[in-house]
Each structure stands twice: as C-alpha cells, then as structure tokens.
N, C-alpha and C positions, 0 to 999 in steps of 0.2 A: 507776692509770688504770681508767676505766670498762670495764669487755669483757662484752660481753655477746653469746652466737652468735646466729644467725640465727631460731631457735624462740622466742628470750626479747627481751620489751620493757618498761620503762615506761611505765606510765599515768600519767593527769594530776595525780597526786599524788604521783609519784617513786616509789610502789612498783613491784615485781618482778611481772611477770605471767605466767603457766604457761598455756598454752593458752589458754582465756578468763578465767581466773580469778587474783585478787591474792591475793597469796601472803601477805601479812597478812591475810589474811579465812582463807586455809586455815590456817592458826597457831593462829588464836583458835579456829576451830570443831575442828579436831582436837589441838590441841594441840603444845607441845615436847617434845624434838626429834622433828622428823617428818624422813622420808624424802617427796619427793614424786615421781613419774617422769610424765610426758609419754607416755600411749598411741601420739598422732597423730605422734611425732618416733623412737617404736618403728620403725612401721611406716613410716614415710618412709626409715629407713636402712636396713630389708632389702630394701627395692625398689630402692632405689640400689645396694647390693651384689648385689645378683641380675642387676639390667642389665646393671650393668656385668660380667657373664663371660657369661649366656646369650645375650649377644649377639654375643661372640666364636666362644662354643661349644655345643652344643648338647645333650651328657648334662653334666648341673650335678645335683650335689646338696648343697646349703648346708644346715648344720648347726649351731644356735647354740648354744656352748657353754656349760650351764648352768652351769658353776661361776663366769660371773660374774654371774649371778641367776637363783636359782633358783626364785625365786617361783612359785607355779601361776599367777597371774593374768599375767605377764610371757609365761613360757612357753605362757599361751593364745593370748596375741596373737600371738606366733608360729606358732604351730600354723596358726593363720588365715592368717595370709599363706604358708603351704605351705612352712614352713622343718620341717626334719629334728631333729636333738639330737646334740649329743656330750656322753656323761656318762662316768663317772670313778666312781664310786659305786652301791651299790644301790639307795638312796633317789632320786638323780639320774634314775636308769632309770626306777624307778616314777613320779617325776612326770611324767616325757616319755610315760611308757607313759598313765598317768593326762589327759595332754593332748589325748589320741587321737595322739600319732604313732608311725604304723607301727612296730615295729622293724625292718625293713627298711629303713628311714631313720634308726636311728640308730644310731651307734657308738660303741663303750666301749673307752674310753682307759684309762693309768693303769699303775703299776709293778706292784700287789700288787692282783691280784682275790682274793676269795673264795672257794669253793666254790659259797656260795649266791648271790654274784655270777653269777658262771659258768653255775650254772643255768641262774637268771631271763633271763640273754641268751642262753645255746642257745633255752629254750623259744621266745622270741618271733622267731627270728630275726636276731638280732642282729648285726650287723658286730663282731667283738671284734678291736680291733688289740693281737696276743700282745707283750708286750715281753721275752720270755726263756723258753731253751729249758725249763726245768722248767713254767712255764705252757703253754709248748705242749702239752708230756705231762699236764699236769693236763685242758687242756679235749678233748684226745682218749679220756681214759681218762671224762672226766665223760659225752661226748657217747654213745660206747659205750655207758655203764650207762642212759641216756636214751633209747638205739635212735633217734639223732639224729643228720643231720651238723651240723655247727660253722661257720660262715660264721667264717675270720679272713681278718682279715692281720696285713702286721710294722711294729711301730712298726720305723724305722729309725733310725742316727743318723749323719747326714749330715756334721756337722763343719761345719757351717755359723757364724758368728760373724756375730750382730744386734748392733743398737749400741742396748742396755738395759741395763738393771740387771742385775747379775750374778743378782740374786735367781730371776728369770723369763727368763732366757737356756735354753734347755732344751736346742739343738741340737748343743753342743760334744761332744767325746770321752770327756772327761771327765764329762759329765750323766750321771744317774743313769738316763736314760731311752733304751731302743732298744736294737737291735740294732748293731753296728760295720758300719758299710760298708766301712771302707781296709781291715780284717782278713781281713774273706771270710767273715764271721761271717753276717752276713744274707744272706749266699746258700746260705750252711748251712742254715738256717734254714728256707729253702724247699725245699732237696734234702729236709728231714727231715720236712715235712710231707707232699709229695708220696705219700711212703709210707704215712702215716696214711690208712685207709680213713675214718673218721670226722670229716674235717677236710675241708673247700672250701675250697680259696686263693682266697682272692678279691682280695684287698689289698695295697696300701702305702701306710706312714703315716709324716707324719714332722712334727713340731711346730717353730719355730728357735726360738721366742720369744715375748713379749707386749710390747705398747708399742711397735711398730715405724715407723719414719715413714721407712725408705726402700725404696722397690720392690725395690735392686740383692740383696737377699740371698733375695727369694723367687726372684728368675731363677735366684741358684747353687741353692739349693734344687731348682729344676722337674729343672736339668740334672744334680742328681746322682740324681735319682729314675729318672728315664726312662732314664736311662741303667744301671740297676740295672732297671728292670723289662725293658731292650731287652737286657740279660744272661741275665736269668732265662727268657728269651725263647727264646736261642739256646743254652743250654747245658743247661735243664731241659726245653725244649719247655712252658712256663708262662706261659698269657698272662693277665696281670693286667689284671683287669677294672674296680677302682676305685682310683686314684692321689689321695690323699690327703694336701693339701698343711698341712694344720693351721691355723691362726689365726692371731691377732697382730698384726693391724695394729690401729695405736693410734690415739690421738684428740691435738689440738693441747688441752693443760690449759694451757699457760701463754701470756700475752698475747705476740703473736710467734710462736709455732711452728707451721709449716705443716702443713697437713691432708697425708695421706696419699690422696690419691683412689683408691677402686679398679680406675678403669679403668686407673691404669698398673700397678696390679699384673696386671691381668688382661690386658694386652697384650702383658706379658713374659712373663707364666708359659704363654698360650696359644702362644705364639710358637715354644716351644721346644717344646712337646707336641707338636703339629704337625710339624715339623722333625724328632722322633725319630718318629714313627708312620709318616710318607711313608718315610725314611730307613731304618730298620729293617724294614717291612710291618708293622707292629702294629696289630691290631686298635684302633678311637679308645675310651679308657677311661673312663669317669662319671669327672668333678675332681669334687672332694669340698674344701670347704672350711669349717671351724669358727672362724666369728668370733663373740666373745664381748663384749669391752670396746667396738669400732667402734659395734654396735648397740643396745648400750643404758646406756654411760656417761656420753653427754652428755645420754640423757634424764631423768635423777636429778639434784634438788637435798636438800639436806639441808637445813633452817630449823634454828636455834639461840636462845635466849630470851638476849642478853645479861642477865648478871646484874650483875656488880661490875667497876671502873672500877679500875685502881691504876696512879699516876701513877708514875713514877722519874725524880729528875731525872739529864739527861745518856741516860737509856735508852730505848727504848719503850716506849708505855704497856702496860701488861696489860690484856686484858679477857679478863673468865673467860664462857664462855655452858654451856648446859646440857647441851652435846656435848661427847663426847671422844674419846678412841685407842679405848674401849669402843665409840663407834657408829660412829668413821671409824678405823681403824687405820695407811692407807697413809701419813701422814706420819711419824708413827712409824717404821714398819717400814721402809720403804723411801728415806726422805727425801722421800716423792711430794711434789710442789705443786699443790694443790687452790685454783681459784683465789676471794677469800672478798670479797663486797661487803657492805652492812648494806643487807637488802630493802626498806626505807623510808625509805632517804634516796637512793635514786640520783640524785636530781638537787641534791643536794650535793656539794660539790669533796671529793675522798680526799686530804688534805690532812695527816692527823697518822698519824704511824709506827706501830706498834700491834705486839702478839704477840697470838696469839687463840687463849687457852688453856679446857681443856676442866676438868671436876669433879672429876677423881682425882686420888687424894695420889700422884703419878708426874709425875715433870720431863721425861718425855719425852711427856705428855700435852698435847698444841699439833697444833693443826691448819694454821698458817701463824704464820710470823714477817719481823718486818722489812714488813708489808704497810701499804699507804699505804691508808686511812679515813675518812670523814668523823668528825668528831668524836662519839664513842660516847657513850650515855644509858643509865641503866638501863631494860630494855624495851624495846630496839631490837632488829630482827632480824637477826640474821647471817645470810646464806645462802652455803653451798659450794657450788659447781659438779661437775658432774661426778664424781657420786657412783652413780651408777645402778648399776655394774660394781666388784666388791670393793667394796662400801659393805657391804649387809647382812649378804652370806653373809660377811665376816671378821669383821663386830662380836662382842661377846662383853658376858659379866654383872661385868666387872671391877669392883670394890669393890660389888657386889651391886647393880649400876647395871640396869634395865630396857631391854632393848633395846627402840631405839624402833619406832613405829608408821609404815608405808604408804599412802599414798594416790596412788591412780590417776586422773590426772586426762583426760579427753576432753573438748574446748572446752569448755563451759561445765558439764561434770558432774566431780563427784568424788567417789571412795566408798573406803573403808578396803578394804585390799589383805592388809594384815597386822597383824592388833589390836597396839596396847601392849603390853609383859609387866607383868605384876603382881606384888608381893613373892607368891601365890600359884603364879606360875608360877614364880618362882624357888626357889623350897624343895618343891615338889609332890614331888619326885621323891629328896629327903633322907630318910634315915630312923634312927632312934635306937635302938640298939643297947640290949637290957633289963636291962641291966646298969649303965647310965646313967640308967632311969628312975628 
C-alpha cells in the first residue's frame, strides 16, 4: 500500500515531493544514493515536543540527542529553535559546542568518558550524567587538578522494561548502563559525591529505551525517579535540581502503527512530578528530556538508483538499487522495517512482491523484503522512508562503498549538507609501511 505522512505528497506526475521539491529532480542534480531531510518537518517536531511539556511545565530543557544525527547543519536547526544537546562523545560535544549551545544545556551521557572527554565538559560547564563509581572519582580528581567544580549527575538504572528491541532496550538490571536503584547502589552514589568538594550534584538520569510507542513505561520511569530524588531528599538532605527522563519515543515506520504523541507522555510523566514535589516539599526540578529519532527520523528519505531487475519464479522478484546495509544499516542489524515506495511511480498500483536489495557481496544486505511494488524498471527510483535518525551516523565504507551524500531541503531550496566520499576520502588516511614499498 501507498503510505505516505503528512509532510510528503505527489505531484502531478506521480513523483515524491520533499518540501517544494521532486525528488527526481534532487536525484538527478545531486546524484545516488542520497540522503535527503526536510528542514521545515525538523522544526515542525521540536515545537510539537516542546508544547506539548512546556505547557504542562514550566523549567523544561529539551535536549536532542545527537547520536541520531549528528550533522552540523541538522544540529544548527536545532540550536535555532532553542533545543539543548545530549552527546555521548567528544566529537558530539564539540559539534553541540560548535553550534553555539551552551554547555549549560547540554549533557553527556555514556558508559566510558575519557579523560579528555572529561575535560572538555568540566571546562564548558557541562551536565555530566557519572554512570559508575570510578568515573565519579575520575571527574573529582580531573575537576580538582582544573580548580573546577563538576556539574554531574547519576545515570540510574531503573529496571524499567520498554517493549523494543532488545538491541536499544537500555533501562533493564541487566544493561550495561547506570547505577542499580533496588540495590541502594545509586543512593551510594550520592552519599559519595556529597563529600566531594569538587563535584555539584545536580542530577538524575535515566534512559529506558529507544523506539517506544507507549506512554505507560515513562509513567513507571517518572515514579521510580522521584521517588529516588524524594529519597535522596530526606536521607542526604539533596535536592536535585534536574530530573532527567532520557528519550525514546519513536516514530510509527510501518503502515498501521500508531504515533506516540507527546502530550500523553507529558501528562503522565508531569503528573507524577507534581504529586511527589507537593507530596514530598521538593523543590519543582528543570525535566530534561533527550529525544533524538521523534525529531528527525521521519524528516530523512534515502533515494536509491534501481539498477538490476531478477525475476525468480514461485519467489519474489529482486531488485538490486545503489544502496545498502553500508548506507542504511537498521534492517540488517536490527530487522527494522523501513518503509520503501519507487519515487516515480506513486500513482501506480504496488502490485508485484519484490526483495530490495543493496550492492554488497553480503546476504544480509536488504533493505525491505516481501514489499508490494509497482512494477520496477531499470532507472526507477527507490525511496526509504524514515531514514533521518541512525541513517548516516551508522552508515559505514563496507566493500569500499562511499557513503552517500546530504541534502537539506527548505520549500523550494536545497543545498548539499554533507558532500559524497570519494575513493580519495576513503584511502587519505591509509598508509604503506616502507618495507612494502
């Protein structure tokens, strides 16, 4: 079946249209495979996630997570509409930093910081959520030699179970991430900071997941935080100033599956903040929240150059195009369903069964199987949906393939975001040992 959301239409010749512009016209002038994202469907879902909490609440600081694009031009757009950053990396900081946003507004996530991770976020102020007691001692003893204090807080781990993929499930007991909450472990955690003269408690952090499409596990979420900071409250005398619920709400990718709106997340999770803050007297603490895939995965398509047509009888057909697991990774890796129309025949019937596989000598190189098609040509354009988020930043140079090329499109303008690679960029950084010359 046809699906197509609400940002995307046909024009009167059955192609796909991105903002003001057909998506066979950006093919031809930029070439295959391209990445293409939507500016104005950016900025349309951070205003929609922003209302919908600042109007329940009033300290909000939304923070979009660059590890699912971390493009500079993606993350300007955001910076514009007064979003914050959660990074995970050095390089991630530096481009948040690089964007102009504050470090004061952003936070650094992540099992295993650096030294010079560490640093770079003491210097600018950074919210660092510690996930383990030897990182604590690493960024007390860094802040010291800095003549710095440390803005943290604690990843937690809440034991909360979202209904994803094991892969991006992060909240369980068993994750590798946070602090134990049933243990008594994260309240350790703050007794021992407390003591640190180089350390500001500021936080709690706690992530459950990614791809989440029901409100009920951020409510358990809200009530196992607050009710650890309404702990830490009464037994440390520690009032935690930013509550930090993480990200994860997902996007409907297959035809049928309901949107996650985030007013209902934000009625639940405000609900119960409230309730322990009146309940407890606690100070009301900045929600902090890091969505990353919600806001910019339905604004990314991917174009594809069908190449070759292979019939099988009794099977479905193959069709090879010029993309693969190298430029989309998540069906692959994850079995994700990315959902695949051809951008120039939409107002043809999807009529023959099809596998829609990518360039590399690798069987698990498919981006959709079993999907219903109009009848494929060579030179027809594939286009994936909902590639904005884990599109780029997972691609890779598999069988020495070029990651592709970005373009940004705004109504009727579009301009390259992120050049092509060239077999230049793929060997620049080889080098031949003089024993082999």
């Amino acid at each position: 079946m046809l699906m197509l959301k609400e940002h995307f239409r046909a024009n009167d010749m059955g192609h796909l249209v991105v903002g003001k512009l057909d998506a066979v016209d950006l093919a031809k002038t930029f070439g295959t495979p391209l990445y293409v994202m939507d500016e104005q469907r950016i900025r349309e879902k951070y205003r929609n996630f922003h209302r919908a909490f600042s109007s329940l609440w009033r300290n909000l600081l939304v923070c979009y997570a660059l590890k699912a694009n971390s493009n500079l031009a993606i993350v300007k757009i955001l910076q514009n509409e007064g979003s914050g950053a959660d990074v995970s990396s050095e390089n991630e900081l530096r481009i948040a930093l690089g964007a102009g946003i504050s470090g004061k507004r952003i936070v650094f996530n992540g099992n295993y910081k650096t030294r010079r991770e560490l640093e770079l976020a003491i210097a600018n102020d950074v919210l660092i959520n510690v996930d383990n007691f030897q990182e604590l001692e690493a960024v007390d003893r860094i802040a010291s030699h800095m003549d710095k204090r440390a803005r943290v807080g604690f990843r937690v781990n809440p034991d909360v179970r979202a209904p994803t993929h094991p892969y991006i499930a992060t909240g369980l007991r068993e994750s590798k991430f946070g602090f134990d909450v049933a243990s008594g472990q994260a309240l350790k955690a703050y007794e021992r900071a407390a003591k640190m003269k180089d350390v500001e408690v500021v936080g709690i952090h706690a992530h459950i997941g990614s791809q989440i499409l029901d409100a009920a596990p951020y409510e358990e979420e809200a009530e196992k935080l607050m009710a650890l900071v309404a702990e830490v409250k009464e037994k440390l005398d520690i009032s935690i100033s930013h509550v930090d619920l993480g990200g994860g709400i997902g996007i409907p990718y297959k035809p049928g599956e309901k949107e996650l709106q985030p007013e209902m997340v934000a009625e639940r999770v405000v609900s119960v903040v409230r309730r322990f803050v009146k309940e407890h007297g606690l100070e009301e603490p900045v929600l902090v929240f890091e969505p990353g895939r919600y806001l910019v995965a339905d604004a990314g398509i991917l174009l594809a150059r069908v190449g070759y047509i292979k019939e099988r009888l009794g099977m479905p057909t193959w069709i090879s195009v010029d993309a693969g697991m190298n430029a989309l990774i998540r069906p692959a890796l994850y079995g994700a369903y990315h959902h695949i129309e051809l951008a120039n025949k939409l107002d043809q019937k999807n009529d023959v069964v099809v596998n829609v596989a990518g360039p590399l000598c690798e069987s698990g190189d498919f981006l959709g199987k079993g999907r219903k098609l109009p009848r494929a040509e060579q030179g027809d354009l594939a286009v994936i949906f909902d590639v904005g988020a884990y599109g780029i930043v997972m691609s890779s140079q598999h069988t020495a393939q070029p990651r592709p090329a970005m373009v940004l499109v705004n109504g009727d303008k579009a301009e390259i975001i992120r050049r092509r690679e060239t077999f230049e960029d793929l060997t620049r950084l080889d080098r031949v040992p003089g024993w082999l010359e």
